[in-house]
MARZATI-394525 format. One line per field, with one value per residue (C-alpha): residue number from 1; z, x, y. Coordinates in steps of 0.25 Angstrom, whole numbers. Layout:
n = NUM, ...
zz = Z, ...
xx = X, ...
yy = Y, ...
END
This chain:
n = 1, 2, 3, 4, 5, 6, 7, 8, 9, 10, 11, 12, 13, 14, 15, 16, 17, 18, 19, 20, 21, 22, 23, 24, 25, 26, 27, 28, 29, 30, 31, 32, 33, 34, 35, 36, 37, 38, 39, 40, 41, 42, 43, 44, 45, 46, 47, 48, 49, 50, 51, 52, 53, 54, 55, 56, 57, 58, 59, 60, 61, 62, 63, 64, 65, 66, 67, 68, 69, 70, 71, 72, 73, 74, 75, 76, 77, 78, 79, 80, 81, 82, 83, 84, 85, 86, 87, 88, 89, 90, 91, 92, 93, 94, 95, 96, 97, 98, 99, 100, 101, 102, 103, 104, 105, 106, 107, 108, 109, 110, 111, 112, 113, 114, 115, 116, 117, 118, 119, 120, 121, 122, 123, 124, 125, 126, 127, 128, 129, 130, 131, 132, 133, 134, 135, 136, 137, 138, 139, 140, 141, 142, 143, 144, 145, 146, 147, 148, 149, 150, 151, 152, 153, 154, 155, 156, 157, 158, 159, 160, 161, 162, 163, 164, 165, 166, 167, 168, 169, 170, 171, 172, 173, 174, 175, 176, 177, 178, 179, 180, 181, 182, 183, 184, 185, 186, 187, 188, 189, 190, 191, 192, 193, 194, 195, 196, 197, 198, 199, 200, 201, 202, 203, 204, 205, 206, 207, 208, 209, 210, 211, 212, 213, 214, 215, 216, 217, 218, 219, 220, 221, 222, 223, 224, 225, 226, 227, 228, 229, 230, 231, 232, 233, 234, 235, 236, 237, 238, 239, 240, 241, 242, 243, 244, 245, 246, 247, 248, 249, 250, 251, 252, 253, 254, 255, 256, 257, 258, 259, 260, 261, 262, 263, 264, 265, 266, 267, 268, 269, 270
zz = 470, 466, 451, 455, 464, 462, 459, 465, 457, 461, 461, 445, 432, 428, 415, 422, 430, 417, 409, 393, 385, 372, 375, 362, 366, 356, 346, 332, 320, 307, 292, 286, 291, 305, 314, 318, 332, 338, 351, 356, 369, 373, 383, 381, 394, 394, 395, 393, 382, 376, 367, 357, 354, 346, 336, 320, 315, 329, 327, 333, 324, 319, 335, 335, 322, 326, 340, 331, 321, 311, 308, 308, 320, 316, 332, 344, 351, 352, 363, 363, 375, 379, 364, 355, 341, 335, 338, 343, 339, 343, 333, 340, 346, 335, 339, 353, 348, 338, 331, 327, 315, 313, 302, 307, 296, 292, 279, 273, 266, 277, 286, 300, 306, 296, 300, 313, 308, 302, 313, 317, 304, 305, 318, 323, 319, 321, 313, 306, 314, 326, 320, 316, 330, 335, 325, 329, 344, 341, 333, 346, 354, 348, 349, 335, 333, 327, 315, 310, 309, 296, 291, 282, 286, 276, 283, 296, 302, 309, 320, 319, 310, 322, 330, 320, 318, 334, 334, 324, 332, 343, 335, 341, 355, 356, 369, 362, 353, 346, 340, 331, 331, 335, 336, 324, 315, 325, 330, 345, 348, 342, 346, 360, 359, 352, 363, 372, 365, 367, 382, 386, 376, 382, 396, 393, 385, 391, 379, 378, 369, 362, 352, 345, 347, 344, 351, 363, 369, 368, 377, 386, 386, 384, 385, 395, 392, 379, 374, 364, 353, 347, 344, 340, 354, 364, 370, 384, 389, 400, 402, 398, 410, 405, 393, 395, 405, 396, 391, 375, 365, 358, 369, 376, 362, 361, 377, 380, 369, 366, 361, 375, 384, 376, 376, 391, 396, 388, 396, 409, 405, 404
xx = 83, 94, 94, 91, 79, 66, 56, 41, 30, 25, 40, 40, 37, 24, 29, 37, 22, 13, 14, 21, 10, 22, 37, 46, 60, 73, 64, 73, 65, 73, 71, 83, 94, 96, 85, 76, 73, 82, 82, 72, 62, 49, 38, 24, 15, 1, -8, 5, 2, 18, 24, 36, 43, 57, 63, 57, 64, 66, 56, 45, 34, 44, 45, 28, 27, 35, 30, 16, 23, 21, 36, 47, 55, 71, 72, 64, 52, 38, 28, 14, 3, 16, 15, 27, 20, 28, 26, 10, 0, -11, -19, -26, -10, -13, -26, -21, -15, -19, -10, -13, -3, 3, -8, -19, -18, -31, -37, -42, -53, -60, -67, -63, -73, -68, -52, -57, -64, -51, -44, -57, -59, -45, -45, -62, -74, -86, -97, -95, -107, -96, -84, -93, -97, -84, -77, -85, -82, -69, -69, -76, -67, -56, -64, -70, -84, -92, -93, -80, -80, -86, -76, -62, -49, -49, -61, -54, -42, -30, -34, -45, -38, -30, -41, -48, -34, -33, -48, -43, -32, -40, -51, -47, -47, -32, -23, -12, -11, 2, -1, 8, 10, -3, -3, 5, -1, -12, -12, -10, -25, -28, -16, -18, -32, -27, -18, -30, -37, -25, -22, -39, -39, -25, -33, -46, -44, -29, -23, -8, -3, 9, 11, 22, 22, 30, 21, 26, 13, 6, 21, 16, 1, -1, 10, 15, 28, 38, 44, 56, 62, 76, 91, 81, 76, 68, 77, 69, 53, 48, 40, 40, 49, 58, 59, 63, 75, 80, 95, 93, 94, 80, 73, 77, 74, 62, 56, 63, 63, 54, 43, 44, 43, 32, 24, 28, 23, 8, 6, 9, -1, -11
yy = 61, 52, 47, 33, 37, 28, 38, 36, 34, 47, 54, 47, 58, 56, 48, 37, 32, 32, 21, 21, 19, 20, 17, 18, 13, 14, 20, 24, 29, 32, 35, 29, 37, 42, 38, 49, 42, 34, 24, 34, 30, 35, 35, 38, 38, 35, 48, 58, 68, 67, 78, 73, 87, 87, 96, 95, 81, 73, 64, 66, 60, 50, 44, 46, 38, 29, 26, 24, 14, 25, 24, 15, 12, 8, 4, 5, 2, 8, 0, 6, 0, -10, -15, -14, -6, -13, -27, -24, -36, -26, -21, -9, -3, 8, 10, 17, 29, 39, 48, 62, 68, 81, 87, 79, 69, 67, 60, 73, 63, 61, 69, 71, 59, 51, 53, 50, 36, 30, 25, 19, 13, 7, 2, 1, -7, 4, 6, 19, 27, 25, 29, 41, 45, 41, 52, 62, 59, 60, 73, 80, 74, 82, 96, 95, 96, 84, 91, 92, 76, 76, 86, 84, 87, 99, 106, 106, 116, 113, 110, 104, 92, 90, 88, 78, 71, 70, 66, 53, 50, 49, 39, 27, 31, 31, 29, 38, 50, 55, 70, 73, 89, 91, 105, 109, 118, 123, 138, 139, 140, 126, 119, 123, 117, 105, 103, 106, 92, 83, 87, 84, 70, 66, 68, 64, 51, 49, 49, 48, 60, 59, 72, 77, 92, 105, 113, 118, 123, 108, 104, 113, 112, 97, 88, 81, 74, 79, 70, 77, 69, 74, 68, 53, 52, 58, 69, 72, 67, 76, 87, 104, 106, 95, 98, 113, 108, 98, 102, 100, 112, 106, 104, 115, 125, 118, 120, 132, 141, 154, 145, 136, 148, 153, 140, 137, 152, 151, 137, 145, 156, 145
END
């Protein structure tokens, strides 16, 4: 096909018929000195689950944080929902994405139901009874058992305090989640049900999914488009096969080592 070819709709990838539901475009992000992110751009689609993958120090959390205004921007523009974050007169933008941290980040004060109440204490007028009920709808929803609502941060393992962080990211009924590391810290048997969770929420309340990830089995498993960050911008977007035939000494380390081989052959066994 010639380089110019007008491509059908159903000859177009995937990505290029959905809609962006986030566009960045020129992004830079610095701290002072030399910028971390520079005149970076980036698509997010509506219902893709996206993995941001780069080498430790390449920004991957700084270009999450400062999609969600959580950081800075020296240049650059971040348009959620055709709005500019930026500039946004609406009120309820932030309400339509939650944000799952690394450790879970939860207020160890308060029990788990109570973590789950205060983004609907922030951004919701219900009477308490609701939010209650509603907490210990979403605590269920993530796997846990109604029970562990009434418990604290301490009483709970790993992975259950990413479950109860997820389950609070999720309190508003959000159209976006962005996990950051979700599966870090969690033996294989837990991340892989963890990743399990995300990829049946993703389909069943069509979530859009953005997660920054090392985790080479949840590339594998789970996500749909990679997104790799590295030299300030976004190296290559595509998917597993992409990446392992992209000509870049990072990116090829990183898809086509030892620790690639052995990821990409237990998906096969499955």
């Amino acid at each position: 096909m010639s380089q110019h070819a007008i491509l059908t709709e159903d000859e177009a990838p995937p990505a290029a018929r959905r809609e962006p539901i986030i566009t960045v475009r020129g992004l830079t992000v610095g701290f002072g000195g030399e910028p971390v992110l520079e005149n970076l751009d980036l698509d997010i689609y509506r219902g893709e689950v996206l993995g941001i993958v780069g080498a430790s120090g390449a920004g991957k959390s700084v270009l999450t944080r400062a999609i969600l205004g959580l950081l800075p921007r020296q240049a650059g523009k971040v348009t959620a929902f055709g709005e500019d974050i930026s500039e946004s007169s609406d009120p309820d933008l932030e309400r339509r994405w939650g944000v799952l941290f690394q450790h879970g980040a939860l207020f160890s004060s308060l029990t788990v139901a109570e973590n789950i109440m205060v983004p609907m204490r922030e951004y919701l007028r219900l009477p308490q009874p609701l939010m209650e009920a509603l907490a210990v709808l979403k605590v269920e929803l993530v796997g846990l058992r109604a029970s562990d609502a009434g418990k604290y941060p301490s009483e709970l393992s790993g992975g259950m305090i990413k479950r109860a962080a997820l389950a609070r990211a999720l309190a508003l009924d959000p159209e976006i989640v962005f996990l950051d590391e979700p599966t870090s810290g969690l033996d294989p048997i837990s991340a892989a049900a963890f990743d399990k969770l995300i990829d049946d929420l993703s389909r069943t309340l069509g979530l859009t999914v953005v997660m920054v990830t090392h985790d080479l089995d949840t590339l594998h498993a789970i996500v749909e488009r990679i997104a790799v960050v590295g030299e300030k911008r976004i190296l290559v977007e595509g998917d597993i096969a992409k990446m392992e035939s992209f000509d870049h000494p990072w990116v090829r380390d990183y898809f086509c080592g030892a620790r690639a081989r052995a990821a990409g052959a237990l998906e096969a066994e499955v």
